[in-house]
N, C-alpha and C positions, 0 to 999 in steps of 0.2 A: 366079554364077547363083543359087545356094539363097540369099546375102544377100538377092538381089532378091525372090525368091518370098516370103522370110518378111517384109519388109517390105510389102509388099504387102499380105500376109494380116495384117500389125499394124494396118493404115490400116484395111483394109475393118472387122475386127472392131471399131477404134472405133465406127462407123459401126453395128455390129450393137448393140455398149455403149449406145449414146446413143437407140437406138429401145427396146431394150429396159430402161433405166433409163425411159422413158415408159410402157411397160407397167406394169412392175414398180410404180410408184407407187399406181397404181391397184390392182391385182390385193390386192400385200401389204396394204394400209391397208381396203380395201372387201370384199375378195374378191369382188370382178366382173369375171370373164375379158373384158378392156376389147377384144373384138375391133375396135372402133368407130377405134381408133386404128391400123388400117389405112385405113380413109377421111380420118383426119386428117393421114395421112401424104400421100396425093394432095393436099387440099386445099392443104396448104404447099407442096408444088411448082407448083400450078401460080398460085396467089396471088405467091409468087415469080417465075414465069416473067411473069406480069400486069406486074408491076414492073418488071421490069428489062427485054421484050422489047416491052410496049404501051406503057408509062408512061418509058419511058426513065431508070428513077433508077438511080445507081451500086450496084454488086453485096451492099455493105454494107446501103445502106439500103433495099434488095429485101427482103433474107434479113431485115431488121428489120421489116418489115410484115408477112411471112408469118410471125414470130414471135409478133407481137402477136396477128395474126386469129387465128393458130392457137389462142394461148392463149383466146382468147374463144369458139371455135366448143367449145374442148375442155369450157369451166364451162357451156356454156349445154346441151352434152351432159348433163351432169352435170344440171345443175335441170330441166330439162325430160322427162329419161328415166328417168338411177338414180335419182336422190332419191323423186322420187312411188313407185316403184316397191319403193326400201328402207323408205320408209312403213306401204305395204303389207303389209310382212313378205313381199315375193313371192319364191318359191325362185331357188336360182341357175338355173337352166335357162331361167326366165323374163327372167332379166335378160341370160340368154346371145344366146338370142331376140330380146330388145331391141336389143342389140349388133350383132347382124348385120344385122338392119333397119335401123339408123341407118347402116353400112356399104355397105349397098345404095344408101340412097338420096343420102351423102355422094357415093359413086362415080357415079351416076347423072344427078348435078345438073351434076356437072364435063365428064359427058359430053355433057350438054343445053346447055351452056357454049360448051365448048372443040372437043369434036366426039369421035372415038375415035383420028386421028391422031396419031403421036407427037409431038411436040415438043421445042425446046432450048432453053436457055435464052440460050446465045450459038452463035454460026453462026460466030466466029471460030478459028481455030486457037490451040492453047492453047500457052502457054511450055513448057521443060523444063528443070531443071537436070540438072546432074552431080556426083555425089560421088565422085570413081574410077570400080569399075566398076557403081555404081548409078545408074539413073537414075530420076526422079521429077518427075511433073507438074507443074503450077501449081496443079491441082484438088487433086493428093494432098496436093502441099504444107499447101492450106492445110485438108482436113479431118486432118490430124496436127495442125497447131497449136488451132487452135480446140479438136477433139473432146478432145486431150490436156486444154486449159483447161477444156472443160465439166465432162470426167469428174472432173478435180482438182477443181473448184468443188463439184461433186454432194457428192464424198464429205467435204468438209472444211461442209458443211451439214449432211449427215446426221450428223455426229459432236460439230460441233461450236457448232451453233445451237439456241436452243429449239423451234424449229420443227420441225427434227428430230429433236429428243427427242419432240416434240408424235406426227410420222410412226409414231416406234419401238413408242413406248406405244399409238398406235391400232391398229397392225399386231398388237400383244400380245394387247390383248381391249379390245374397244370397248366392251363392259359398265362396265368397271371406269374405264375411261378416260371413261365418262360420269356414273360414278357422284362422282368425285374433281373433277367442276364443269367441265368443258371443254368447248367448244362445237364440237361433232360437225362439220357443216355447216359452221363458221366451217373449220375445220380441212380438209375436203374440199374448198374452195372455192380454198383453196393448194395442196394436192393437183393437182385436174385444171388450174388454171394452169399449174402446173410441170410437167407428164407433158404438157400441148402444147406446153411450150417444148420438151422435150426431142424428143419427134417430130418438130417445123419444124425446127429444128438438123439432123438427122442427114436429114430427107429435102432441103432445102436442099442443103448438101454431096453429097450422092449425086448428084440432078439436075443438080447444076451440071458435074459430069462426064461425065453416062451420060445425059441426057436422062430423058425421063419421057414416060408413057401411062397411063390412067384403070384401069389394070386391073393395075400390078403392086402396089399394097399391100400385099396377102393373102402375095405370094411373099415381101417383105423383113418380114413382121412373122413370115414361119413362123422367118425365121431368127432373130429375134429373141427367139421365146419360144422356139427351141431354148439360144439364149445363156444365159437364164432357166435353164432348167431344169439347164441343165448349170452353170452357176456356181452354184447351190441358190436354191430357192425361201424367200422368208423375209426373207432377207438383203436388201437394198434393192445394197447395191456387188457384192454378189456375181454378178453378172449382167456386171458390167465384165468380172471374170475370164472368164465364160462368153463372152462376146462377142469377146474376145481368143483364148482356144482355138480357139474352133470359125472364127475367119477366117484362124486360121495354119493349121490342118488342112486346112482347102477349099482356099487357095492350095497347100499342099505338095502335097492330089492333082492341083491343076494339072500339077508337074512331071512327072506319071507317066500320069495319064491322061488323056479328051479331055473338056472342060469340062461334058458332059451326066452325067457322076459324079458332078458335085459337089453337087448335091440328095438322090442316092442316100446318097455318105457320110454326109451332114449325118442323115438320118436312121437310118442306122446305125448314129451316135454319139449319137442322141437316146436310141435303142431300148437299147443296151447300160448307159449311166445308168438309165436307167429300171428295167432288169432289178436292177445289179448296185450303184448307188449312186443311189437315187430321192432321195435327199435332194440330191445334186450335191458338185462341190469341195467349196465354202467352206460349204454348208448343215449344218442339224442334223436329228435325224430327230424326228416331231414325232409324238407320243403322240395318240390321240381317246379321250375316257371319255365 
């Protein structure tokens, strides 16, 4: 029984890993709290759900078109809101503001769309295997293989591509990283491609199990900037860890309590980092002069 529950909470926290590696790209390289990327998280389910329950394409190439639009709705966010607005020299509160307004009305348009009833993606009953005495979906199955392969892909880029050295040095100080001739903008532009691929990924997978409705974003991104925060801020992989913690934790208060805890834990675990290690795990604690 506790193999199952921690397995479980490994699956889901990919799941947390992979939305908040989408935040985190943003956040660290720009510092623009990307709330936005909870409306991108709806838009990929249900582009996804377009696909494969109006459009009839195989599950594959569903999940690959809400990847693509995702990534395109995520840069044209980007040129159309932050950029003008990073321009501007405009404070962050303004771009936070921005953020929510672009979430409103990403949510708003799906709802003008699609309606506010829930939806799924398939109406069929899903496989199950057995490994002993664990057992596990066909959905779980496959957000362990995939999120595993994302997560592995994310971090062997960030380490070891120029692009992610490109990510590292922007997240450092963009002053200097402009000063040394690199193209700010050109560099953003891979940025929010890559932070909607990772949002379509992890709301794809989610949906494809639990169905989807215009109004949970906000709830799986809270979890996801708790992953953030608790794997440290800063670090771009550090958030895997945090996304891994905090979904074994929630699964283990599954064993003990009734599943309405587990929003309460989650920020009980937010609050005590915050108090007792605001830098997180893997982060460092970061100096302002």
């Amino acid at each position: 029984m506790l193999l199952q529950f921690v397995i479980n909470g490994l699956i889901t926290g990919l799941l947390y890993s992979l939305l908040a590696i989408g935040f985190a790209l943003v956040y660290n390289t720009t510092k623009i709290f990307h709330l936005a990327a909870a409306g991108l998280y709806v838009v990929a389910a249900y582009i996804f759900y377009s696909a494969v329950s109006i459009f009839h394409l195989p599950l594959f190439a569903g999940a690959l078109v809400a990847v693509a639009a995702t990534m395109g709705v995520s840069l044209l966010v980007d040129v159309l809101v932050y950029r003008p607005l990073s321009k501007r020299q405009s404070s962050v509160n303004v771009s936070l503001i921005s953020a929510v307004g672009v979430l409103t009305i990403l949510v708003n348009l799906v709802v003008l769309v699609y309606g506010n009833a829930p939806k799924v993606v398939e109406n069929s009953l899903k496989s199950t295997y057995t490994f002993g005495h664990l057992i596990l979906s066909q959905p779980q199955v496959w957000q362990a293989v995939i999120g595993l392969l994302s997560v592995a892909a994310f971090v062997a880029f960030i380490h070891y591509t120029s692009w992610g050295k490109r990510f590292r040095a922007l997240s450092d100080d963009e002053v200097l990283y402009t000063t040394l001739g690199y193209n700010v903008n050109q560099t953003r532009t891979i940025v929010f491609l890559l932070s909607g691929a990772f949002v379509a990924i992890s709301s794809c997978l989610n949906v494809y199990e639990v169905g989807m409705d215009p109004n949970m974003g906000m709830n799986i991104l809270i979890n996801a900037l708790a992953a953030m925060i608790i794997g440290g801020i800063g670090r771009f992989e550090a958030c895997i860890l945090g996304g891994l913690t905090l979904g074994l934790v929630q699964s283990l208060v599954l064993m003990q309590l009734p599943s309405s805890w587990q929003t309460g834990v989650t920020f009980l675990i937010l609050m005590l980092f915050l108090f007792f290690r605001p830098q997180g795990i893997a982060g460092y604690k970061q100096r302002t002069v």
